[in-house]
C-alpha positions in Angstrom: 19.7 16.4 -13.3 16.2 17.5 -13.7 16.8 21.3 -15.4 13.5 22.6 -13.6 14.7 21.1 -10.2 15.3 24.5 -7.9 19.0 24.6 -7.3 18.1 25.9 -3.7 17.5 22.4 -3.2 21.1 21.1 -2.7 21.6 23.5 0.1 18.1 22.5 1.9 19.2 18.5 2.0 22.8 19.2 2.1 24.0 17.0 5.4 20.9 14.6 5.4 21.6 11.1 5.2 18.8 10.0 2.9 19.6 6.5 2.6 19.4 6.5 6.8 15.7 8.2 6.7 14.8 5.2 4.1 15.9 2.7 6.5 13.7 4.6 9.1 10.7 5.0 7.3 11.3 1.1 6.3 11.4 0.0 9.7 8.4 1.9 11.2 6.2 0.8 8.7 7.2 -2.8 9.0 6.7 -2.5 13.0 3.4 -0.9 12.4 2.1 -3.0 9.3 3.1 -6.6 11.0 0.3 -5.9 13.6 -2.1 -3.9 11.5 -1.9 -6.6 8.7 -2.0 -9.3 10.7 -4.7 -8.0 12.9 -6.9 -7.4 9.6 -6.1 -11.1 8.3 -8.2 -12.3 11.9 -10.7 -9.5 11.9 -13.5 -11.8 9.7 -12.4 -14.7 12.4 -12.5 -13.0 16.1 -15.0 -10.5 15.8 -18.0 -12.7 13.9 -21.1 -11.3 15.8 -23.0 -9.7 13.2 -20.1 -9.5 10.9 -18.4 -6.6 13.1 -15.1 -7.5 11.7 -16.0 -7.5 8.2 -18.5 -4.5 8.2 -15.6 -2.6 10.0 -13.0 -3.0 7.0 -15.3 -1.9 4.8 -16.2 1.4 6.9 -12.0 1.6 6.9 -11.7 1.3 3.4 -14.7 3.8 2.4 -13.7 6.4 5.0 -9.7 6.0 3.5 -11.5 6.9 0.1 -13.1 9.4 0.8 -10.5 11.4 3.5 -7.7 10.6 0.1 -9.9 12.9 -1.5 -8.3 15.8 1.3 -5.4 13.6 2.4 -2.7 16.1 0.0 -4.2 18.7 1.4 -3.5 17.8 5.3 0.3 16.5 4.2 0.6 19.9 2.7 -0.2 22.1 5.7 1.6 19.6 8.3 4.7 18.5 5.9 5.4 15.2 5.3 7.2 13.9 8.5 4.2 15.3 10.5 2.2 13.5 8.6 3.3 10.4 9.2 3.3 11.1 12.9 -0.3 11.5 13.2 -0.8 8.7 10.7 0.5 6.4 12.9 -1.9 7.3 15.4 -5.2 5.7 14.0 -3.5 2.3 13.6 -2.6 2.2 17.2 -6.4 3.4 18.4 -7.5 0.7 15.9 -5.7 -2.2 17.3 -6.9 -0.6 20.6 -10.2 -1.4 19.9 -9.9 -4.8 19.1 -9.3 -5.5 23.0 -12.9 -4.6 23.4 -14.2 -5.2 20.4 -17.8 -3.5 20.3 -19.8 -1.5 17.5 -18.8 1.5 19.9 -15.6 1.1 19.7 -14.5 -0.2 16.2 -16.9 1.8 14.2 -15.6 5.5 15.8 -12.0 4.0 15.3 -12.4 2.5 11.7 -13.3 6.1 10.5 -10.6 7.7 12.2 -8.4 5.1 10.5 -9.5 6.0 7.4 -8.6 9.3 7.8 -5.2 8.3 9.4 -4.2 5.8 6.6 -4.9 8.6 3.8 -2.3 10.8 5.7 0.1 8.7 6.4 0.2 7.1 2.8 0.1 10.2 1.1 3.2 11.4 3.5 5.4 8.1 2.9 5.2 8.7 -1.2 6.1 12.2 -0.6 8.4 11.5 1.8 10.4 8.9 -0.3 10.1 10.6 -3.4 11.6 13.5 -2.0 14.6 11.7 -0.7 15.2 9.6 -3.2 15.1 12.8 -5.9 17.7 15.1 -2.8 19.9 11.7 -3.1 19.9 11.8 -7.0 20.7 15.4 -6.4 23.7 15.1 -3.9 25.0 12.1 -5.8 24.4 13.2 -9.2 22.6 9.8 -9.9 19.9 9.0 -12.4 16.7 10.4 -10.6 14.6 7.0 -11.7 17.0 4.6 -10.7 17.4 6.1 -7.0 14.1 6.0 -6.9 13.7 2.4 -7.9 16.1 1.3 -5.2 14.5 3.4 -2.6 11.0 2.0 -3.2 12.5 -1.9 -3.9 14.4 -1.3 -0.6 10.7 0.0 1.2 8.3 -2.5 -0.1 10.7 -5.2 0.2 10.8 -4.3 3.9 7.0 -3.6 4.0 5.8 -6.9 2.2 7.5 -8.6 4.6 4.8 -7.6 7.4 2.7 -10.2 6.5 5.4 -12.6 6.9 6.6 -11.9 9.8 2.8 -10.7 11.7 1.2 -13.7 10.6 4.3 -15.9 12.3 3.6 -14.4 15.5 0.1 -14.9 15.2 0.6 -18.4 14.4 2.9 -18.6 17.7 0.6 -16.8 20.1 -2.6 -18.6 18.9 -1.1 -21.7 18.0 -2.5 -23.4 21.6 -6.0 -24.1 19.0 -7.3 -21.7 21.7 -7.9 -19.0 19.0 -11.2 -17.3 19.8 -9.9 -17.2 23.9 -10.1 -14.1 25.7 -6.7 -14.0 27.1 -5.1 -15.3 23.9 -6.1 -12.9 21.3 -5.8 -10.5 24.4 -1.7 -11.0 24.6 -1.9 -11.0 20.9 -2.9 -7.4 20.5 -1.1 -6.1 23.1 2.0 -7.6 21.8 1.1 -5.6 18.3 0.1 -2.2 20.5 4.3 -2.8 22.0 5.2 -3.0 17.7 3.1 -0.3 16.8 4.3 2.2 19.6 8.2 1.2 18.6 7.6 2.2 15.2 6.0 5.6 16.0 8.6 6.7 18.0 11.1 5.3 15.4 9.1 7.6 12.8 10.1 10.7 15.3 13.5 10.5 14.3 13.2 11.3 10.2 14.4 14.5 9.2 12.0 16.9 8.2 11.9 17.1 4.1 10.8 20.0 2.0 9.0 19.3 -1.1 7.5 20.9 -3.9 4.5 21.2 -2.6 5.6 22.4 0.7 7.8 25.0 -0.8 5.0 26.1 -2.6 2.4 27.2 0.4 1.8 30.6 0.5 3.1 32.8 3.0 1.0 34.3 5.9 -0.1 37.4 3.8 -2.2 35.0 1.8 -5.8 35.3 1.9 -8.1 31.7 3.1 -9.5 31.8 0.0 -6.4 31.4 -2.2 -4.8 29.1 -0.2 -7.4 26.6 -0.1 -7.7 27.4 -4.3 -4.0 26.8 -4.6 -4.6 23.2 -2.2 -7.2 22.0 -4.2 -5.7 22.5 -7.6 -3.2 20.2 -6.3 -6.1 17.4 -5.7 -7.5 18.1 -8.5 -5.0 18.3 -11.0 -4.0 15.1 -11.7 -7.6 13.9 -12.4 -7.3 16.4 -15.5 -3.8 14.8 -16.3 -4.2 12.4 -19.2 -1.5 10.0 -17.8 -3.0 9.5 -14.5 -6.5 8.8 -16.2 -5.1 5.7 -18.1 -2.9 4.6 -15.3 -6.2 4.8 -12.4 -7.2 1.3 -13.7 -3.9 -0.6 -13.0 -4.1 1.3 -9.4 -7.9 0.3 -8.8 -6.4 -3.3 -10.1 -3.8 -3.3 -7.4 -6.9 -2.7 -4.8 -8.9 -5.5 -5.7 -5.9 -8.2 -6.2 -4.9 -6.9 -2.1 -8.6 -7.3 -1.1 -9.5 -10.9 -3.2 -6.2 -12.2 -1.0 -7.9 -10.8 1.9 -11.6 -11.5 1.5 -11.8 -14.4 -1.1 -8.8 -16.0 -1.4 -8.0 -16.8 2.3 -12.1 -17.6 2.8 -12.8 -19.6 -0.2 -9.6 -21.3 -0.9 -7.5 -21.9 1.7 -9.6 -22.2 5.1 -11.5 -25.2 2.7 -8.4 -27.5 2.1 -6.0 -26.5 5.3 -8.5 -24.9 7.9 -8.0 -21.8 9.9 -5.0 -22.9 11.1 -3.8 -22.9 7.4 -4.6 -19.2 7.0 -1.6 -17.3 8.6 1.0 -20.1 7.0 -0.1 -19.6 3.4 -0.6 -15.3 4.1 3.3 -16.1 5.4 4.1 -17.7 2.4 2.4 -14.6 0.1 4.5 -12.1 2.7 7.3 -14.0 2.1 7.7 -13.7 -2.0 6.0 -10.3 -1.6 9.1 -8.7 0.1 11.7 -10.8 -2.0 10.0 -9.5 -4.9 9.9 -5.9 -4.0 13.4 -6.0 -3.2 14.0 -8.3 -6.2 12.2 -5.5 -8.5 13.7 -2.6 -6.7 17.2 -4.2 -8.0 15.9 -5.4 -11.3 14.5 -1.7 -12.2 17.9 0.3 -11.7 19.0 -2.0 -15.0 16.0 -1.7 -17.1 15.2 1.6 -19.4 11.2 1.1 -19.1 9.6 -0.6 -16.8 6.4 -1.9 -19.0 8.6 -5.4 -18.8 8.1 -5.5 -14.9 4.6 -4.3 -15.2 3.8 -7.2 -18.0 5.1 -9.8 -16.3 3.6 -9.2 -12.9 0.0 -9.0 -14.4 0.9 -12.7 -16.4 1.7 -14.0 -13.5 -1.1 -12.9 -11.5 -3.7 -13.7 -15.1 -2.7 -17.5 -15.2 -3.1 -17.7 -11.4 -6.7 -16.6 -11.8 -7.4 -18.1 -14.8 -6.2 -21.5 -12.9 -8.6 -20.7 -10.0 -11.7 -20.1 -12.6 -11.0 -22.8 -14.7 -9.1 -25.4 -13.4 -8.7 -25.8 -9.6 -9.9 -28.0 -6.8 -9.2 -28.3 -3.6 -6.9 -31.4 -3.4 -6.1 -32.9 0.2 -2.8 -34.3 1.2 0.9 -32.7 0.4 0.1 -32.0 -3.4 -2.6 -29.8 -2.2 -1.2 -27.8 0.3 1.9 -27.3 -2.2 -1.0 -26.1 -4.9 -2.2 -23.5 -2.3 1.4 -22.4 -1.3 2.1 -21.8 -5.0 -0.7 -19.7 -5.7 -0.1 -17.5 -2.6 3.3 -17.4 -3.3 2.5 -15.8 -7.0 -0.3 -13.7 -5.9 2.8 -12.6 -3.5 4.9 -11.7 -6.3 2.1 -10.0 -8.3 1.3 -7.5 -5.5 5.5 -7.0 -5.0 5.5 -5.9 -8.7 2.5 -3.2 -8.5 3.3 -1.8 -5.4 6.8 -1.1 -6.3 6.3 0.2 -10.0 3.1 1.7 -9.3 4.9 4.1 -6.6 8.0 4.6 -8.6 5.5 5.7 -11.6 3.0 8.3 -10.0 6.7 9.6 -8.0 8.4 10.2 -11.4 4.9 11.2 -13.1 3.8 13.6 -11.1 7.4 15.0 -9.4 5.7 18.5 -8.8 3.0 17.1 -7.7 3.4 14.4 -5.8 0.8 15.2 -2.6 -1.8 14.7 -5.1 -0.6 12.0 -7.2 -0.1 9.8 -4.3 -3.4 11.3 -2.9 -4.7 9.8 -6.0 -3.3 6.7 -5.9 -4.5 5.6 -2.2 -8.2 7.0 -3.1 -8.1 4.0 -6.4 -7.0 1.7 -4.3 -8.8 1.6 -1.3 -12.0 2.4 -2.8 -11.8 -0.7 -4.8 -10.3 -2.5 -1.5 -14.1 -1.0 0.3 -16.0 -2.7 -3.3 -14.3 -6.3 -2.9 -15.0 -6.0 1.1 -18.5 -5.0 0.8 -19.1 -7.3 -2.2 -17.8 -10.1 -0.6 -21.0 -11.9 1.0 -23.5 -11.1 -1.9 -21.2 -12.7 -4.9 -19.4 -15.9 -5.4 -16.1 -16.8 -6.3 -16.4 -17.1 -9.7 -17.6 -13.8 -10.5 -14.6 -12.1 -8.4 -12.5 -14.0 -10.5 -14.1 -12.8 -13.9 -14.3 -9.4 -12.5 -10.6 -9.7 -11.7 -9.8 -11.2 -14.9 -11.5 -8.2 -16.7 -10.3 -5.5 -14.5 -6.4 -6.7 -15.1 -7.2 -6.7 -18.9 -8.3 -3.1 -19.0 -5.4 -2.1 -16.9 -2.7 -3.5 -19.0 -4.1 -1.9 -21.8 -4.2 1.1 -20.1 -0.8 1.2 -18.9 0.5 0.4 -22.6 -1.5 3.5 -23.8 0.2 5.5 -21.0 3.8 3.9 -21.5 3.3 4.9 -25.4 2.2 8.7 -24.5 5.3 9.4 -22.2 7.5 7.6 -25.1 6.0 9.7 -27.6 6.3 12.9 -25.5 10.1 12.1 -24.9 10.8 11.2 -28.5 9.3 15.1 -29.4 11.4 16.8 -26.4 14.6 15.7 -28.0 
């Protein structure tokens, strides 16, 4: 048991059933992600006049940047449950849009999204952490291993989105009709149905206390110390030596999401399958996505450091771009499709490993402070998901893949610098 952990908190979460709210939070976010994610994956297809689709990601991804830089701030005032609430409520307006998709209509709702995705990411770090560290409590488990198991458990259920999203596109569009009114009409109301299921699934989470919500001041606090006390918590970590070396593996994550998203399904695979080829391969990178989150999630409870996880998720994803740059063609027949389903399938398991560790790290990092470390973490890794997006049309694919092969280098040896200061630090504590 953490020695600096109030002991107040046993009463507060005595009764909860945390492992039931991480099913919850699981579920809603799989609901909601298999018709955001999906609905992203099209966005550079449907809506092509004057590049609408594309231009309105990367007006997402910059306005997600820039609201993280608040995002702690709004999860602190609301609490985390509320949070994700209201988060929910800018992917539903987004998919809205996409009914009538116009430069009146996506723009106004791509900001708000941006704002609504930095809230409600910022909330489900908090939120987990928190339960995973009241279950480690209750229990009397390891604090690290509950919450490896409760992250493999979540982004084995949320990698599996793009599995799942991209089947039903692929059943709803599969009439070769793609572009028709009424069939990418059905589509998107059959994702508005999913997204509405998972916000009112979100309604029924318990409300969790937190460091940081403990720690608001009362109502005989002035304006002006509040909003000092908030922004301490933003800016904080960025004077934290740990979460300077780990920002590169984060921005890392980013662009890896975004060169799946942009370049890879562009460049790669529409050239040797066609568009019809798109959702089957972005299936196949769901697929081994999820398995390796949950795989991970498993894997980490036995391990004592993680840096073996970390290591072998950025080989994996190295000698898949080093294979792109240097090596591969597009190949027709069965041996090329099975090329293409390889690579997504390791590009899958790359993300599965950052997304899980990554979470788990800034949790255990940054435990009384974890608004702003996850705050942190979503302003990284969008804003180098708005870079690849608005990149996209002015570079080729060689020099993504250098600049991905460059970025991963600096972010392994960043993470090795980091994994040797918290040794270090341990060693003197004992």
């Amino acid at each position: 048991m953490d020695e600096e952990t109030p002991l107040v908190l046993q009463s507060q979460t005595k009764g909860k059933n945390h492992g039931r709210d991480v099913h919850i939070l699981s579920s809603a976010f799989l609901l909601i992600f298999l018709a955001y994610g999906a609905a992203q994956n099209l966005e550079s297809t449907i809506n092509t006049e004057d590049d609408l689709g594309t231009i309105s990601l990367g007006i997402l991804y910059s306005s997600f940047t820039a609201f993280s830089v608040i995002a702690s701030l709004v999860v602190r005032f609301l609490g985390s449950k509320n949070a994700l609430v209201l988060g929910t409520t800018g992917y539903w307006f987004f998919i809205a849009a996409n009914l009538k998709p116009t430069w009146y209509t996506m723009v106004p709702t791509s900001l708000y999204l941006g704002f609504a995705a930095s809230i409600i990411w910022v909330g489900q770090g908090t939120y987990l952490t928190s339960a995973a560290r009241s279950h480690a409590l209750d229990c009397n488990s390891h604090e690290g291993t509950v919450i490896g198991n409760f992250n493999g458990e979540f982004w084995g259920m949320f990698a599996s989105h793009q599995f799942i999203g991209n089947l039903i596109t692929l059943a709803l569009l599969s009439d070769g009709k793609g572009g028709s009114i009424s069939s990418t009409t059905l589509l998107f109301v059959v994702f508005l149905c999913s997204m509405t299921l998972g916000t009112v699934l979100m309604c029924f989470l318990d409300k969790r206390g937190t460091d940081g919500e403990e720690s608001l001041p009362d109502s005989s606090a002035t304006l002006y110390s509040s909003m000092v006390s908030l922004l301490k918590s933003v800016i904080t970590p960025l004077l934290d030596v740990r979460m300077l070396l780990i920002i590169p593996l984060i921005a890392y994550s980013g662009l890896q999401q975004a060169f799946v998203w942009a370049e890879f399904t562009k460049y790669i695979v529409k050239p040797a399958l066609g568009e019809s080829g798109v959702g089957g391969a972005m299936a196949v990178y769901g697929a081994c996505d999820a398995i390796c989150s949950l795989a991970v999630g498993k894997i980490t409870s036995g391990l004592k450091s993680i840096t073996p996880i970390i290591l072998a998720g950025a080989f994996i994803q190295s000698i898949i771009l080093l294979w792109l740059l240097l090596k591969y063609s597009v190949t027709s027949g069965v041996l090329g499709t099975l090329y293409l389903l390889l690579i997504a399938g390791a590009l899958g398991i790359g993300n599965g490993v950052f997304n899980t560790q990554l979470s788990s790290l800034v949790g255990m990092l940054f435990k009384h402070n974890m608004e702003g470390g996850f705050a942190q973490l979503k302003l990284w890794q969008s804003a180098s998901i708005a870079v690849v997006f608005f990149l996209s049309p002015h570079i080729t694919l060689q020099a993504m893949l250098v600049i991905m092969l460059a970025a991963i280098c600096i972010a392994v040896a960043g993470f090795l610098w980091l994994i040797l200061q918290v040794e270090r630090a341990f060693s003197d504590a004992t």
